[in-house]
Each structure stands twice: as C-alpha cells, then as structure tokens.
C-alpha positions as CSV (number, residue, x, y, z in Angstrom):
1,X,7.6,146.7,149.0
2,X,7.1,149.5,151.2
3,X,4.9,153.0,150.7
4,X,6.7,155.6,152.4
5,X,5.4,159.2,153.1
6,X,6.7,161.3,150.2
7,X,7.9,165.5,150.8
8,X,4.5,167.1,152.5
9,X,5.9,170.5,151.5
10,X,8.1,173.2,152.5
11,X,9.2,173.2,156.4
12,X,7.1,170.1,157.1
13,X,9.2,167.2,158.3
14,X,7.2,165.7,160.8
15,X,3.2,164.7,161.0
16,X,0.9,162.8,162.8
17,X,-1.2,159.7,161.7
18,X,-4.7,160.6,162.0
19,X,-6.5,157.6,160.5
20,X,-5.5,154.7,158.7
21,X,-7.6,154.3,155.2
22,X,-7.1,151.0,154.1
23,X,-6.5,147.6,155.9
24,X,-5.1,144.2,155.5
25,X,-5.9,142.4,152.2
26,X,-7.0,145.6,150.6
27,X,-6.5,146.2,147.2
28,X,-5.9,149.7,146.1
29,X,-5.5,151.6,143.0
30,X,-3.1,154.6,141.5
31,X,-4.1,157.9,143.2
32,X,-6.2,156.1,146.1
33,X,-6.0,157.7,149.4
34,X,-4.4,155.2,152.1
35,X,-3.7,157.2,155.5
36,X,-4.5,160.6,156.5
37,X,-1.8,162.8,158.0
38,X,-2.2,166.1,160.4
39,X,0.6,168.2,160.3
40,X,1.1,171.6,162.2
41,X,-0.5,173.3,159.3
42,X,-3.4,170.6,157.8
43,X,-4.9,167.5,157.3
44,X,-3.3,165.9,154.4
45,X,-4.4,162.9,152.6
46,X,-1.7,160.5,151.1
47,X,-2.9,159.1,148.2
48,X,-0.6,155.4,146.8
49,X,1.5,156.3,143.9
50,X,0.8,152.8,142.0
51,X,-2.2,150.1,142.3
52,X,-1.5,147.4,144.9
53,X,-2.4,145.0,147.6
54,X,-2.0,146.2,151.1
55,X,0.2,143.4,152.8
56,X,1.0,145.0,156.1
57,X,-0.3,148.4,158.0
58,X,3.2,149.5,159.5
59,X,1.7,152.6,161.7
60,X,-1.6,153.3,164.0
61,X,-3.1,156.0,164.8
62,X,-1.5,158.6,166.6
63,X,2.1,157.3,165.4
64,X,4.9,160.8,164.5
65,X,6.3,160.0,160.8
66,X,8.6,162.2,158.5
67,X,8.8,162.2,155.0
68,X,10.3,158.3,154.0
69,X,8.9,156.5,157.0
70,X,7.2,153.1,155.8
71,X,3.9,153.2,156.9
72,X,2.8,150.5,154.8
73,X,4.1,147.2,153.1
74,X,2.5,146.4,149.1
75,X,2.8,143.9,147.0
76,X,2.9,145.1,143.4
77,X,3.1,149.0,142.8
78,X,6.0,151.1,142.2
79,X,6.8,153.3,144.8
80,X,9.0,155.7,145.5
81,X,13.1,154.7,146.9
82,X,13.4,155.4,150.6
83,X,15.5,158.4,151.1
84,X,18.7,157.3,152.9
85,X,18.5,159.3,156.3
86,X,22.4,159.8,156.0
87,X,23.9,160.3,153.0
88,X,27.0,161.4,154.5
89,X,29.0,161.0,157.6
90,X,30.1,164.5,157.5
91,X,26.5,166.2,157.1
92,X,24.0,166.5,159.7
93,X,20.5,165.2,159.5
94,X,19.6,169.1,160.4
95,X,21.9,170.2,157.2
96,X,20.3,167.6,154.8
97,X,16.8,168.5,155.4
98,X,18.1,172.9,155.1
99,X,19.7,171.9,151.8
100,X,16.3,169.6,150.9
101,X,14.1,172.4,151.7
102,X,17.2,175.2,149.9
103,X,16.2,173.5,146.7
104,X,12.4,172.8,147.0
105,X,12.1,176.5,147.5
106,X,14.4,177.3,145.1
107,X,12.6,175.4,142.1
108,X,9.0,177.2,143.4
109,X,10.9,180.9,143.7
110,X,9.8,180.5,146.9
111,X,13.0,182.3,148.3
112,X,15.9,184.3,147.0
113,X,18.5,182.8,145.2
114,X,21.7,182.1,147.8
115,X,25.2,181.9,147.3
116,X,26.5,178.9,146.6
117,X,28.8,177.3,149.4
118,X,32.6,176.7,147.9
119,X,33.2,173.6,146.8
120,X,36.4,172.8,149.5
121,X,33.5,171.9,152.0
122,X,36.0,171.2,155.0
123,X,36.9,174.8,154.9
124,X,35.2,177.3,157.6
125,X,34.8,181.1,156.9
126,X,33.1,183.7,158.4
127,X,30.6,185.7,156.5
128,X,32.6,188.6,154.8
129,X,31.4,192.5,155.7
130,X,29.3,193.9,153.6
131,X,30.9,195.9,150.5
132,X,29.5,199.7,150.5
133,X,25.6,199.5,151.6
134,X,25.4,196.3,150.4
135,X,24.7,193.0,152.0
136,X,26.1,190.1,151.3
137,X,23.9,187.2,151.4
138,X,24.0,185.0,154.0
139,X,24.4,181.0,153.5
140,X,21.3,179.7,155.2
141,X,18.6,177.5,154.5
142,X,14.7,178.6,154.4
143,X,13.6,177.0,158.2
144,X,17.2,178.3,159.7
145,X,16.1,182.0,158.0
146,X,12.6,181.3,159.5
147,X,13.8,180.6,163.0
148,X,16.5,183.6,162.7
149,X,13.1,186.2,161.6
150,X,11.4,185.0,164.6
151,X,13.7,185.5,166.7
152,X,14.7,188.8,165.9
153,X,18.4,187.8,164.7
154,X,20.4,189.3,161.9
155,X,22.1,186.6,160.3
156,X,25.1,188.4,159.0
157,X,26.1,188.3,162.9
158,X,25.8,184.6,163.5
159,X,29.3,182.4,162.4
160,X,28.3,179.9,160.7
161,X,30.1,176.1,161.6
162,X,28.4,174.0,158.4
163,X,30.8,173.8,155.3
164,X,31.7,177.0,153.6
165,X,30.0,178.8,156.5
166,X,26.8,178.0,156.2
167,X,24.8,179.4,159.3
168,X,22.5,176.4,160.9
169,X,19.5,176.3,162.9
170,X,21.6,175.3,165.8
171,X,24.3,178.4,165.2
172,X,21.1,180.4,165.4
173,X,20.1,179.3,168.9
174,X,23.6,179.0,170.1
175,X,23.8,182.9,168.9
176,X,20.9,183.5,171.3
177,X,22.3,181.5,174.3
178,X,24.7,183.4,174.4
179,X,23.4,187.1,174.2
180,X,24.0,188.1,177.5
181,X,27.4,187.3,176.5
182,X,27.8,189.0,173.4
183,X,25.9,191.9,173.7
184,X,24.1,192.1,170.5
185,X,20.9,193.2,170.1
186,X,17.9,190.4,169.7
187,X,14.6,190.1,170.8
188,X,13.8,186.9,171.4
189,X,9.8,185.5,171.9
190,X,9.0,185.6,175.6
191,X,9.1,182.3,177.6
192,X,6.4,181.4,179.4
193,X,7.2,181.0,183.5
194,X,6.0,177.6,184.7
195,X,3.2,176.7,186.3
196,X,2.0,175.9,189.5
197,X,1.3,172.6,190.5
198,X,-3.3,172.7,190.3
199,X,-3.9,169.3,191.4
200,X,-2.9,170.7,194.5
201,X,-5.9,172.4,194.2
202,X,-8.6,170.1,193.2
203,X,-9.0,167.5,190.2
204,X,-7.4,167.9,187.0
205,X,-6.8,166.6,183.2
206,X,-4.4,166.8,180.7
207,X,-5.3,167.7,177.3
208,X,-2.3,167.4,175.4
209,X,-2.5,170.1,172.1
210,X,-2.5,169.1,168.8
211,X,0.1,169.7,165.6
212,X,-2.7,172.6,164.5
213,X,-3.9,174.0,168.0
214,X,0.1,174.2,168.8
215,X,0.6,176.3,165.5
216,X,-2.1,178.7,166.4
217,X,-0.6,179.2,169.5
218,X,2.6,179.9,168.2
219,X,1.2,181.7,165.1
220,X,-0.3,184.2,167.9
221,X,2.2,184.5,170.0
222,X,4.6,186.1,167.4
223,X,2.5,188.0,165.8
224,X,1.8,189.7,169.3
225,X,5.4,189.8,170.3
226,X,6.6,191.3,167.4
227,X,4.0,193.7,166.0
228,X,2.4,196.3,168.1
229,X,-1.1,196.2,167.4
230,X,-3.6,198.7,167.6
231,X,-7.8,197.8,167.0
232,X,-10.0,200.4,165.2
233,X,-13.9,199.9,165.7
234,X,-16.5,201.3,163.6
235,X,-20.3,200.9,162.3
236,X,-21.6,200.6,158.7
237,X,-25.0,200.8,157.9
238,X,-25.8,197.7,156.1
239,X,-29.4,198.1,155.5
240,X,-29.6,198.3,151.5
241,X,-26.9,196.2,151.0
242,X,-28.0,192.8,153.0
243,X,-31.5,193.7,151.2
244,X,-29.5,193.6,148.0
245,X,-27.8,190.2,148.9
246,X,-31.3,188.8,149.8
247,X,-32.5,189.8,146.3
248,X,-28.8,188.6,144.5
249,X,-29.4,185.3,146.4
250,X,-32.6,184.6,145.6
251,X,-32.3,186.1,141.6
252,X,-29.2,183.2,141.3
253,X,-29.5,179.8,140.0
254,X,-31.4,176.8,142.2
255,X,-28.5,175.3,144.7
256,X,-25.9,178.0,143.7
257,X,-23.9,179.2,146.8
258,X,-25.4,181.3,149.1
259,X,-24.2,185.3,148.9
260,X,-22.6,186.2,152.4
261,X,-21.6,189.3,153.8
262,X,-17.9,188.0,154.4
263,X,-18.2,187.8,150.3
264,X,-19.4,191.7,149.9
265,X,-16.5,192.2,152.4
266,X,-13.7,190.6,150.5
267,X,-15.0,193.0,148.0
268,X,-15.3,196.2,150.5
269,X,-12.0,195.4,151.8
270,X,-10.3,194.9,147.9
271,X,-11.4,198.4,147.0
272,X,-10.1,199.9,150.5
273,X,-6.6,198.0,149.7
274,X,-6.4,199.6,146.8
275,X,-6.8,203.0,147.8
276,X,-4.8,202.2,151.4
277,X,-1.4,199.9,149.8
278,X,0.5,199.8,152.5
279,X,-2.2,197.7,154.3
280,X,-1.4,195.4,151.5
281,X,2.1,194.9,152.8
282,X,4.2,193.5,154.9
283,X,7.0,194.8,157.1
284,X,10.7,193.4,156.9
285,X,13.1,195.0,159.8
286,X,16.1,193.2,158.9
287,X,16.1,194.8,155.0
288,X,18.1,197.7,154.2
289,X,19.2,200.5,157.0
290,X,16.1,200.9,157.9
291,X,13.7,198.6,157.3
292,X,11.6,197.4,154.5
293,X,7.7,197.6,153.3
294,X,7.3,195.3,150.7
295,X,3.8,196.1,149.5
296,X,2.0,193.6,147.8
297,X,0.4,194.0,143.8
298,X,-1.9,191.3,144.4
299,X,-5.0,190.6,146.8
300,X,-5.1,186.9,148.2
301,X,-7.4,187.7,150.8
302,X,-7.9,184.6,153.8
303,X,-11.0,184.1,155.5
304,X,-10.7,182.6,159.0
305,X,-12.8,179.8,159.8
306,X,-14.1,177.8,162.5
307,X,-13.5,174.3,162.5
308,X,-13.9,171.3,164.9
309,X,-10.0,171.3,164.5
310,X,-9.4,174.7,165.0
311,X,-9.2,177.9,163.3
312,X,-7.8,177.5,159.5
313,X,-7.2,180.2,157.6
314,X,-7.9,179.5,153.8
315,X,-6.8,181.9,151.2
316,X,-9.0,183.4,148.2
317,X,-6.4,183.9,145.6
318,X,-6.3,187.1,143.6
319,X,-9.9,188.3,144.4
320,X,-9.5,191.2,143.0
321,X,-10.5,189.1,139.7
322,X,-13.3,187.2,141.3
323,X,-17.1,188.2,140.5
324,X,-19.8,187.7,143.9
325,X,-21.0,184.4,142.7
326,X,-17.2,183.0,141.7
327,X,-16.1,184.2,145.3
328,X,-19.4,182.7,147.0
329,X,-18.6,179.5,145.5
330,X,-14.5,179.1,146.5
331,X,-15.7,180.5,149.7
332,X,-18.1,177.8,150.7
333,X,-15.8,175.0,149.0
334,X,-12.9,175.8,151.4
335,X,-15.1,176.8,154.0
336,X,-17.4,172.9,153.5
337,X,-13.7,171.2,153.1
338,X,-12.0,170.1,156.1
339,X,-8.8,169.0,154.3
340,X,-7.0,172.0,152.9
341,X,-3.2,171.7,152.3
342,X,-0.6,173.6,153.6
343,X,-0.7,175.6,149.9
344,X,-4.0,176.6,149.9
345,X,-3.1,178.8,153.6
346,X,-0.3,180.1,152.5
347,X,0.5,183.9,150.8
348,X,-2.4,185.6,152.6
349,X,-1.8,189.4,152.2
350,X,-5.3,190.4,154.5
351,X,-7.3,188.8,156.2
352,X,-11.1,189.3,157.2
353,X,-12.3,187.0,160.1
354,X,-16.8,187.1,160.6
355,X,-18.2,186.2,164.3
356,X,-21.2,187.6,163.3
357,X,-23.1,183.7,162.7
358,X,-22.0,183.7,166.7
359,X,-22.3,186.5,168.4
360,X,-20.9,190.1,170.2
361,X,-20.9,193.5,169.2
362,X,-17.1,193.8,168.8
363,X,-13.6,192.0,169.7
364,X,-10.0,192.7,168.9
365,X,-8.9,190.0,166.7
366,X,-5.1,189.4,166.1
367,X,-3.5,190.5,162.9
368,X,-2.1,187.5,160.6
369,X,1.7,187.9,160.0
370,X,3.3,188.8,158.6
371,X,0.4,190.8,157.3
372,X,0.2,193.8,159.1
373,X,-3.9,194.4,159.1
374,X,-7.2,192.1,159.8
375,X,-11.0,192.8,159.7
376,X,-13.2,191.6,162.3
377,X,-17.0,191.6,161.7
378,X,-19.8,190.8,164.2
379,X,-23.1,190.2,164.7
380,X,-25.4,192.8,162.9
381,X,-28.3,194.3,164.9
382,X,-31.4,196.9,164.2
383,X,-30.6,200.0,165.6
384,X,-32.2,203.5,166.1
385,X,-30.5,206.0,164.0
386,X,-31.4,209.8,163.3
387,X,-31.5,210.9,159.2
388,X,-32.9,213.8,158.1
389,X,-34.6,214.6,161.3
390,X,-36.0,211.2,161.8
391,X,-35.4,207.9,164.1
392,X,-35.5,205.5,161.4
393,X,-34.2,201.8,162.4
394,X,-31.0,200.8,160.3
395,X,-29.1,197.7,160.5
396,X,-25.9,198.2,161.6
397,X,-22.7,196.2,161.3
398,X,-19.9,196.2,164.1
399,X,-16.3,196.4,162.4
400,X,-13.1,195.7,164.2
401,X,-10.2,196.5,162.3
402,X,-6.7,195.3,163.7
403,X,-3.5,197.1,162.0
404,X,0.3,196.6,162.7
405,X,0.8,199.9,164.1
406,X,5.0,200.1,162.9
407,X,3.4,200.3,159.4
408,X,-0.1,202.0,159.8
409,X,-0.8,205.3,161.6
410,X,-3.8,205.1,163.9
411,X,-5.2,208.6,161.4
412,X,-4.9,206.3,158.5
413,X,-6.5,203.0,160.5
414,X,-9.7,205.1,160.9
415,X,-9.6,206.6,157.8
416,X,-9.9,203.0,156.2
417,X,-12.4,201.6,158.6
418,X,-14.2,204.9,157.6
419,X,-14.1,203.7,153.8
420,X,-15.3,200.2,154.1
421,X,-17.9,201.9,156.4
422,X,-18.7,204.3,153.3
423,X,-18.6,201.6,151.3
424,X,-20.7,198.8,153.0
425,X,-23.7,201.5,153.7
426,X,-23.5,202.6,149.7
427,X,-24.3,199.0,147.3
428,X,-23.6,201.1,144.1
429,X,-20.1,202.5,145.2
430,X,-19.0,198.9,146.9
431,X,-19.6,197.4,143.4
432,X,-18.2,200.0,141.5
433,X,-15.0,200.5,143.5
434,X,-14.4,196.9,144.1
C-alpha cells in the first residue's frame, strides 16, 4: 500500500522533499519518521502512521508534493485513503482545498464562523448590502481572505462566481486586474521591475531561493508595504543587571540553561506591554468604519533566530506566566531545534530579535505582522558615563525599537523604549514589574 503525505496544516498545500529517511527493505515502526518535508514555513518530519516494510521510495530529494501524494509504497501498515483530487466535476481543485482549509480552521476557532452557502449550489448571487452599519459576512475561505488582506481588497466588493457566491482566490485577482477598470480603491504589493541581463557584465550563478528564504522575503515585503514604520533607538545601562545574570547563572543547577539577556528582555518587554497595550495589538483596516485595534490579552512573545536555513521566528507562549529559568529553558530548546512546525511560529503578538552575539551598535529591524512593534538589541559595550559628578564606565546596551507608526505615536514609541531602558538599568523594578 502506499504512504501518502497527510494535511501539514492550515494554508500549506505544497512542500518540498528534503531528505528521504528510510530506504528499500526497511522496516519501520508506528510513529517512525520516514521523509522530511520543507515547506514555506518549516521543516516538518513525517512520521508512518502504522509499522511496515518499506517496499518502494516513490520521491527523491528535491521532488514538490501536496498533501495525498504517495511518496512511498508499504507492505503491511494501515494508512491513511488517498484523498480523491476531484470529488466533483463541478468544483474546482482551488474550491476544494478553500472549503478543506474553511473547516480545519473552523474546528481550531482559527477564523470566524461564515455563512453557510445555500444549498441550490448552481445558483449565483451577489453579496447582499449591508443592513444598517452592519456587515454582512462574506463567503470566503481562509487563504482567499488571506490573499484579499494582502492585497488591500474589501471583499464585500468582489462578486463572487463559486456556488452561492462564494468569492475565490481567483475572483480576488481578477478584482485586481481590473482596477484600472473599475475604479475602486486597492493597494496592491508593489511589483518588482525586471532585471537587467548581468552576464552581460561578467560571470554569474543562479541561486534559486528556497520555500523558507521565499517566505521571508514575502513576509518582509508586506510588512513594509503596508505598515509605515518608524525605529526608535535608545541606551540602557545594563551594568547590575548582566552582573546579576552572571550570579543567577552560576547560583542555578549544573547543566541548567544558560540565563541570557534576550530572557531578562522577554521579561522587560512583558512589563512594558503591559503598561503600553496597544503595542500588544494588531491593526485591522478593513473592520468597522474606521478601522480596528484588536489588542491582544495575552503575551506570546517570538524570538528571531539565526539559522543555517534562515531566520525562524519561534514563539514563547504566554510568558507573562514563565519564571527566568522556565523561559531560559524553552528558549534554548527552540533556539537548539532546527525542526519547528508551522504551529510553534504562529500567534506571535511582539517580537524581540538580539544581534548582540554578532555585532553593531544599532539597526532598524522590520516589524513582524501583523504585529505592529519589534525590539532590536545589539552588541553591548563599556562606556564612559558621568553620575554624580563622576566618569564611571557602565555597560551600555543599544536598543532599537521598530513600531507600526498607524497604531503608535512616535511620543509614545520613546516613551516605551524609555521604560525598558528604566527597566533594564534597575534589576529590582524589571523583576518586580515583569
């Protein structure tokens, strides 16, 4: 029988076979892993769903498959039916995998609940006005409402063309085509102009990206092209507190994670969220007459780390709750892993990124949306600084501190960098306000 690659997770419907685990002949039990997948998010390792005996290796390296290809033929072992690619003649492959991912959100609360296309599918119907102020929702699935948010498009304006006017990713970008036409306002991301031809010039080499590399680039992009973004920079005197970390270090238990300073920051920055919410938010244009901030109760804070794939962007889930040495230990797991899941970089509501371990005395970094702020930290240094009359050498930490500036004020941007400042230079207050 054939394995097939089971759902990898909301929005994913294509990944790339980075290394096969198993060969010929093998014999494999429940829960083994048996290829290893990279996907525009993560490496993902598929595990066999039943004990077995590989019979055939049906990929290589390098090989695109979607959720249902056979990548491998077993004797013995359950596993699990092929989906049938067309389970209608009617429906498009594009509709199947909207209503597929509709549900799987659905069952995690993922996304609102949607109204319910009529059950004469044959009939079309354009999405009715909305009654009063209120809106009536939309029939759309979770990656056509992703493509409409980033591409600036209301959806009430698009007709839909799927059964009981259900709007498509393809009525989306058929909206945009024909803007010029229409009129309507949209701002789509910009297009890059081509390139010249550089071998004109001299030797060259194509590199093509990778699934993850093309994600960041992507991820960047949008974030730039849709928020305006303003960097705050500011120094915190760090000397008692990296003592202190020294001694907390040393005082813990033989092989227990080290304490770092992007630790004490998750902390700094936990107590400044508090006191700042609306840099604990996120900002939704397309919500009510105005505009919505939909600020966030909870403090999943990511740390961005350097890996030989790329940056990843693991998130610390409710740290707010976290002691120093439960944080130091989830933060070196996730930083020592080099397989996290899609799941585990997802819901981020701040994000704190540390050069320091490299280098430079400040940078701009780029804030994560749809988050609308980011800390940057770099490299600390001994410095001469005058208290109480006196040159006295201090260490001194650079901060960077990137806001959305639709959402945050640049008054209230240095008025937080100002805090963690406060709050990095004073051990006692970081650990009582945090």
């Amino acid at each position: 029988m054939e394995f097939r690659i089971p759902d990898l997770g909301e929005g994913i419907d294509q990944a790339t076979v980075v290394r096969i685990l198993v060969k010929e002949g093998d014999t494999v039990a429940a829960g083994q892993d048996l290829v290893e997948l990279e996907t525009e998010k993560a490496t993902i390792p598929v595990p066999a769903s039943s004990a077995g005996k590989v019979e055939k290796v049906l990929v290589k390296a390098g090989d695109k498959v979607r959720p249902g290809s056979a990548v491998l033929a077993l004797s013995n072992g359950k596993v699990p039916a092929a989906p049938k690619e067309e389970a209608s003649p009617k429906r498009k492959p594009e509709e199947s995998k909207e209503k597929a991912e509709e549900a799987h959100s659905v069952s995690r609360r993922l996304e609102p609940a949607e109204a319910a296309p009529p059950s004469d599918g044959s009939a079309k119907r354009k999405p009715e006005p909305p009654a009063g102020n209120g809106r009536v929702p939309v029939p759309a699935g979770p990656a056509t409402r992703r493509l409409a948010r980033e591409l600036g498009v209301d959806l009430s304006l698009v007709p839909g063309t799927a059964p009981g006017g259900r709007v498509t990713q393809e009525d989306v970008k058929a909206f945009v085509r024909n803007m010029p036409k229409a009129g309507a306002p949209v701002s789509a991301l910009p297009v890059a102009a081509p390139l010249p031809d550089f071998s004109r010039y001299g030797p060259i080499e194509k590199k093509p990206f990778s699934a993850l590399r093309r994600t960041i680039a992507k991820n960047l992009t949008q974030s730039w092209s849709l928020a305006p973004q303003v960097t705050q920079h500011d120094v915190a005197d760090i000397t008692e507190l990296e003592a202190g970390r020294k001694r907390f270090t040393e005082a813990g238990p033989k092989g227990a994670p080290k304490v770092t300073m992007t630790v004490l920051a998750i902390k700094a920055c936990i107590a400044a969220l508090k006191a700042f919410p609306h840099f604990n938010s996120s900002y939704d244009p397309n919500s009510g007459e105005y505009g919505e901030l939909i600020v966030k109760n909870y403090y999943h804070i990511g740390i961005a780390v350097d890996t030989e794939r790329g940056l990843l962007v693991p998130v610390i889930r409710d740290a707010d709750k976290k002691g120093i040495a439960e944080l130091s230990k989830e933060l070196a797991e996730k930083a020592r892993s080099g397989k996290l899941s899609p799941e585990e970089m997802r819901g981020g509501t701040f994000t704190i990124t540390n050069l320091g371990g490299i280098g430079g005395t400040a940078f701009s970094p780029i804030v994560n949306y749809p988050e609308v702020a980011i800390l940057g930290l770099s490299r600390s240094s001994w410095q001469p600084v005058v208290r109480d009359d006196k040159i006295e050498p201090r260490l001194m930490l650079p901060l960077s501190l990137t806001y959305d500036h639709r959402v945050i004020d640049g008054a209230d941007g240095a008025r937080f960098a100002a805090r963690l400042a406060a709050m990095f230079s004073d051990p006692v207050r970081l650990l009582m306000e945090s």
